[in-house]
VEXDREN-2710 file (C-alpha; in Angstrom, 1 decimal):
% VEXDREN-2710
k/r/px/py/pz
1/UNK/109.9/107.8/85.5
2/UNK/107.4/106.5/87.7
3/UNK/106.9/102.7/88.3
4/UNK/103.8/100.7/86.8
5/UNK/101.5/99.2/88.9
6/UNK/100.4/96.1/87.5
7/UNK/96.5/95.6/87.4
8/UNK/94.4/94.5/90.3
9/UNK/91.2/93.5/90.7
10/UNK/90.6/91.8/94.5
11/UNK/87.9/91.9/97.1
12/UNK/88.8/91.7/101.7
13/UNK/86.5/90.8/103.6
14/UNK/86.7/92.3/106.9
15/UNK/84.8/92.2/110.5
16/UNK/82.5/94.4/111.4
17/UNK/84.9/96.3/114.3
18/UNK/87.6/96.4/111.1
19/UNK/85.2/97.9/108.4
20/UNK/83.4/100.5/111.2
21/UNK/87.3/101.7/112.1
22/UNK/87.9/101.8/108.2
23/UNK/84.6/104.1/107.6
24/UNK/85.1/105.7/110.6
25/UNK/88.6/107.5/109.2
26/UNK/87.5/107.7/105.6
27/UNK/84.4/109.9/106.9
28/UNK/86.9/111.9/108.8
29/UNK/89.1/112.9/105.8
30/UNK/86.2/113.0/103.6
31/UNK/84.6/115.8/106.1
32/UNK/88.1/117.5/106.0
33/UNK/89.0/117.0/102.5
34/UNK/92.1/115.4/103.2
35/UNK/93.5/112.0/101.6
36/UNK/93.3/108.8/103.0
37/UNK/95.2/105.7/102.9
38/UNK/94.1/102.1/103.4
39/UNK/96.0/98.8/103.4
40/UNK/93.9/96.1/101.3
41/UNK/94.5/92.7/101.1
42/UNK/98.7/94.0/101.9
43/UNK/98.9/96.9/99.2
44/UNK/99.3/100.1/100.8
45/UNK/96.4/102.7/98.7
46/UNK/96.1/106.2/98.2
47/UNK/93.2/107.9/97.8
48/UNK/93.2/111.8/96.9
49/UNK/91.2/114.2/98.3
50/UNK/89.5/114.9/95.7
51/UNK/87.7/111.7/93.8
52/UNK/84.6/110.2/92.4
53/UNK/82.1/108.5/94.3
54/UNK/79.2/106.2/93.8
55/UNK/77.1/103.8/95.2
56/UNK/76.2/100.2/93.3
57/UNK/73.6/97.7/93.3
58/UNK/73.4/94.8/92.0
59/UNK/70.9/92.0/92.5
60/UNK/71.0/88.5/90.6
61/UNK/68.2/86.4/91.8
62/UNK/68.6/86.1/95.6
63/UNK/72.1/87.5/95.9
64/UNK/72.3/91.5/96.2
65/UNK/75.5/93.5/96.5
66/UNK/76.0/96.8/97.4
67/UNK/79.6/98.5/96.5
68/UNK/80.9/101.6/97.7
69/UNK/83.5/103.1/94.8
70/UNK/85.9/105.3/94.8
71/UNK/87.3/106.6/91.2
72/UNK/90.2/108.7/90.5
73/UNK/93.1/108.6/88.0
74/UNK/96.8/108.6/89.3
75/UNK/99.1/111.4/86.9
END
């Protein structure tokens, strides 16, 4: 039987040069349709090839965010 995961909810900040190489090799498998893994915040991530994806917006008076998401459930 498969190990939970317990729930996480965190946000990284990283520089510029560390988010461009980050984007840079999600584009890559997304143009290939291959997985891609990321390391946030020490937590090692899949993602599958195949997932949701949207783009968020939020603005609350002078603050706006914008949030890249990636959705999928693990089986």
């Amino acid at each position: 039987m498969a190990k939970k995961k317990k729930e996480r909810d965190i946000e990284k900040t990283y520089t510029i040069k560390q988010t461009v190489q980050k984007l840079r090799r999600l584009a890559d498998c997304l143009e290939e349709g291959k997985a891609f893994r990321i390391q946030i915040a020490g937590e090692r991530v899949y993602i599958p090839a195949k997932i949701a994806f949207n783009i968020e917006h939020e603005r609350e008076g002078k603050n706006e965010e914008v949030e890249f998401q990636f959705k999928w459930v693990n089986e």
